[in-house]
C-alpha positions as CSV (number, residue, x, y, z in Angstrom):
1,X,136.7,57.2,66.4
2,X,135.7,53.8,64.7
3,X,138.6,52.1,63.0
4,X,137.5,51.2,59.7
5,X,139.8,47.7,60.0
6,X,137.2,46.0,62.5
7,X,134.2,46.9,61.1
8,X,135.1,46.3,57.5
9,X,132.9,42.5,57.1
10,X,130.4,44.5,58.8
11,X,129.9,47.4,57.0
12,X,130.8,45.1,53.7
13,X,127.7,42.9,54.5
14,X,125.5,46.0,54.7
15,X,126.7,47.1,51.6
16,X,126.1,44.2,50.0
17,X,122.7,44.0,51.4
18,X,122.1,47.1,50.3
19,X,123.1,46.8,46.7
20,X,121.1,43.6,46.3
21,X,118.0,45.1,47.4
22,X,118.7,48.4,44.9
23,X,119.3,46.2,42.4
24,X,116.4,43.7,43.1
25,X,114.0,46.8,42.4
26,X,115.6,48.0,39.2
27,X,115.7,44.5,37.6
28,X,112.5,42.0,36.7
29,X,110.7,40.4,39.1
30,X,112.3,37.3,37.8
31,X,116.2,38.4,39.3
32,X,114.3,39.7,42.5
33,X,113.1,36.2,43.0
34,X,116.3,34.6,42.0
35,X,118.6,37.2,44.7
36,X,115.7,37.1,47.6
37,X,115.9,33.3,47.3
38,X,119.7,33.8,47.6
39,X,119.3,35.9,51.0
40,X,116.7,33.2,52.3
41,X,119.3,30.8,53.0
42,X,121.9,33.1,55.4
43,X,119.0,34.3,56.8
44,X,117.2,31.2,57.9
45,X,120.6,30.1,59.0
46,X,120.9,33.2,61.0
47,X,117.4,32.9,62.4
48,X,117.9,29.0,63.2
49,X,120.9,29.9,65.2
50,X,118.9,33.0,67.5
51,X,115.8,30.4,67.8
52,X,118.3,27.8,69.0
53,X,119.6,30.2,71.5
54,X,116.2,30.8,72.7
55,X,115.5,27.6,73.3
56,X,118.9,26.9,75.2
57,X,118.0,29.6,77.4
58,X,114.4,28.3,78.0
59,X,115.9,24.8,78.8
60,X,118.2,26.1,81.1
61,X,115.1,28.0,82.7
62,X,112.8,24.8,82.5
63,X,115.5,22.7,84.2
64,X,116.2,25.1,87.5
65,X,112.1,25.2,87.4
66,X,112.0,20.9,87.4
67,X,114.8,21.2,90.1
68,X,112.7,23.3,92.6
69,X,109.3,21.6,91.5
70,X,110.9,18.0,92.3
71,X,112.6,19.6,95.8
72,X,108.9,20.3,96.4
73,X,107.9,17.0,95.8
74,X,110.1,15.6,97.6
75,X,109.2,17.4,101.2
76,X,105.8,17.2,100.2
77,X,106.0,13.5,100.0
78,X,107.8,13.6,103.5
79,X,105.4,15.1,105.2
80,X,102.8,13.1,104.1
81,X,104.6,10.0,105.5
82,X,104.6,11.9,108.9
83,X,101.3,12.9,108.8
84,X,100.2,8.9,108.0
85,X,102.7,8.1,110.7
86,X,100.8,10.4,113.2
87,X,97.5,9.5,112.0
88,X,99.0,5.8,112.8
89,X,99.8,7.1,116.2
90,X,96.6,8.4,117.1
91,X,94.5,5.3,116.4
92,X,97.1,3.1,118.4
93,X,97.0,5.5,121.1
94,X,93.4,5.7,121.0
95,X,93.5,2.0,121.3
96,X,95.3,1.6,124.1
97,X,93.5,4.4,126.5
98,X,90.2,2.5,125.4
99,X,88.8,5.8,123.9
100,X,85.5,6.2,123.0
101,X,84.6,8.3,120.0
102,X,81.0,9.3,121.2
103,X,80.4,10.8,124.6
104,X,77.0,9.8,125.4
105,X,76.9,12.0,128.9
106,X,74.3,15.1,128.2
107,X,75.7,18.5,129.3
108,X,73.5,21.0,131.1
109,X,74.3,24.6,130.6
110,X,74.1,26.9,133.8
111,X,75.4,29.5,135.3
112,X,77.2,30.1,138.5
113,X,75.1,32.5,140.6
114,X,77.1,32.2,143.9
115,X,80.1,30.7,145.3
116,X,81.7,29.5,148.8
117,X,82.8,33.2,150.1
118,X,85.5,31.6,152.6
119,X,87.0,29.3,149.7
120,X,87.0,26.2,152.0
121,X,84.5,24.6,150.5
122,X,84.2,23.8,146.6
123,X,80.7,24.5,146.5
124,X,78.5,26.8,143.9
125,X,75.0,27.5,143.4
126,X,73.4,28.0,140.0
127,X,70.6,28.4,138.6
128,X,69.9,25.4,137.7
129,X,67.6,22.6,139.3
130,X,65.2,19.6,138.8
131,X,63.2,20.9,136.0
132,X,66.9,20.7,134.3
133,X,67.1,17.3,135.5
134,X,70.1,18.3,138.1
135,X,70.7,16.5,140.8
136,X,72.5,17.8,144.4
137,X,76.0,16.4,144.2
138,X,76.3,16.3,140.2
139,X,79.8,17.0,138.7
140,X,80.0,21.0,137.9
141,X,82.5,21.6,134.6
């Protein structure tokens, strides 16, 4: 059962509403205007204070959003540093072996068409030969 003492402003408001808006209709447009521009003001307060809350709880959202997007950021920006570090790396490496970017040896495709059967001997044939420009004793890969 509702007790009527905790509900009383409540139910006193909505009466009052109520009666204003009865009585708005009876009366001339001229009272109408006079007790609608007497509700405006509680109800712009009212609406100010639920678009405020709104916008707290969009804050809130928008900062844990910033937090994650700058944590992003953040490792994003480290491993770009090790990727410029490696990068680094490689050129100083590539340096110091004396490594050449082009390989100007020509590769010959063949294939293997027979090998050593006892294994003591590294040898193949294939079907390669002069025409191909190969040589006896060239490197097989």
């Amino acid at each position: 059962m509702i007790k009527p003492q905790k509900n009383f402003p409540i139910i006193a408001v909505l009466v009052f509403i109520a009666a204003v808006t009865l009585l708005s209709q009876i009366f001339s447009s001229d009272f109408r205007v006079k007790t609608l521009d007497l509700l405006r003001i509680p109800l712009k307060l009212i609406s100010g204070s639920v678009y405020a809350l709104r916008d707290v709880a969009n804050f809130m959202e928008i900062r844990a959003e910033n937090k994650i997007l700058k944590e992003n950021t953040a490792n994003l920006e480290m491993e770009l540093l090790n990727l410029r570090e490696a990068a680094l790396e490689n050129e100083r490496l590539k340096k110091f072996l004396d490594f050449k970017e082009s390989d100007r040896r020509k590769f010959v495709p063949a294939l293997v068409i027979a090998r050593d059967p006892s294994g003591l001997n590294d040898t193949v044939v294939i079907d390669g030969g002069r025409k191909d420009k190969i040589e006896k004793g060239m490197v097989v890969i």
